[in-house]
C-alpha positions in Angstrom: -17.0 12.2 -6.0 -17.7 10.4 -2.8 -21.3 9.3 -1.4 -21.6 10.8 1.6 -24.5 10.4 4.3 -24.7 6.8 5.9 -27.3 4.0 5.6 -27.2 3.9 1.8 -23.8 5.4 1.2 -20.3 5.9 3.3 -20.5 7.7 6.5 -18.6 10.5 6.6 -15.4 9.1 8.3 -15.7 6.1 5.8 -15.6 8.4 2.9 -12.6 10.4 4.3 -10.7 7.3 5.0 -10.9 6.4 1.1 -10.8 9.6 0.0 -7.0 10.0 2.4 -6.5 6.4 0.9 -6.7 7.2 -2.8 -5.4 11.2 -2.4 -7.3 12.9 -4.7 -6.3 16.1 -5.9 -9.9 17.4 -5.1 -12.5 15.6 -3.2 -16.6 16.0 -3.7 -18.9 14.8 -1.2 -22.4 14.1 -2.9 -25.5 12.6 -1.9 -26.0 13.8 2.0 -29.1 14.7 2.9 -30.8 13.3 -0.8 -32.5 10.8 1.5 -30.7 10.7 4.7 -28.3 12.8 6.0 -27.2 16.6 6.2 -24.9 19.1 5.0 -23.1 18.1 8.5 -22.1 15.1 6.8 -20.5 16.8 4.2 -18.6 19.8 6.8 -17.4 16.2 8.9 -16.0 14.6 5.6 -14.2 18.1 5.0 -13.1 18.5 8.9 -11.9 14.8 8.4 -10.0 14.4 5.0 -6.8 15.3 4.7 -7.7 16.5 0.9 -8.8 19.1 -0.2 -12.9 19.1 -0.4 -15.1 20.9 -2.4 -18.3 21.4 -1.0 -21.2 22.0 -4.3 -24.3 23.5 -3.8 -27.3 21.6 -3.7 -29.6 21.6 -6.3 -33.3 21.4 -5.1 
């Protein structure tokens, strides 16, 4: 699970630059769009990791 968004958390090329770093076998973008942010954050972490990403559903 990876904080995804900006401001408060990793932007999205941050995130993917740890999440290629430490190669997990699945990677989960959370937070975007809680306070700041989008689901765009989320489809640029996925466009940017080399990983693969699973995007959740938000709960509202």
């Amino acid at each position: 699970l990876l904080p995804v968004g900006g401001t408060y958390t990793m932007t999205a090329e941050e995130a993917a630059q740890a999440a290629n770093r430490i190669k997990p076998k699945v990677a989960v973008p959370m937070h975007y769009g809680t306070i700041v942010g989008s689901i765009e954050d989320a489809h640029r972490f996925r466009d940017l990791c080399q990983v693969e990403v699973s995007i959740l559903p938000q709960e509202r």
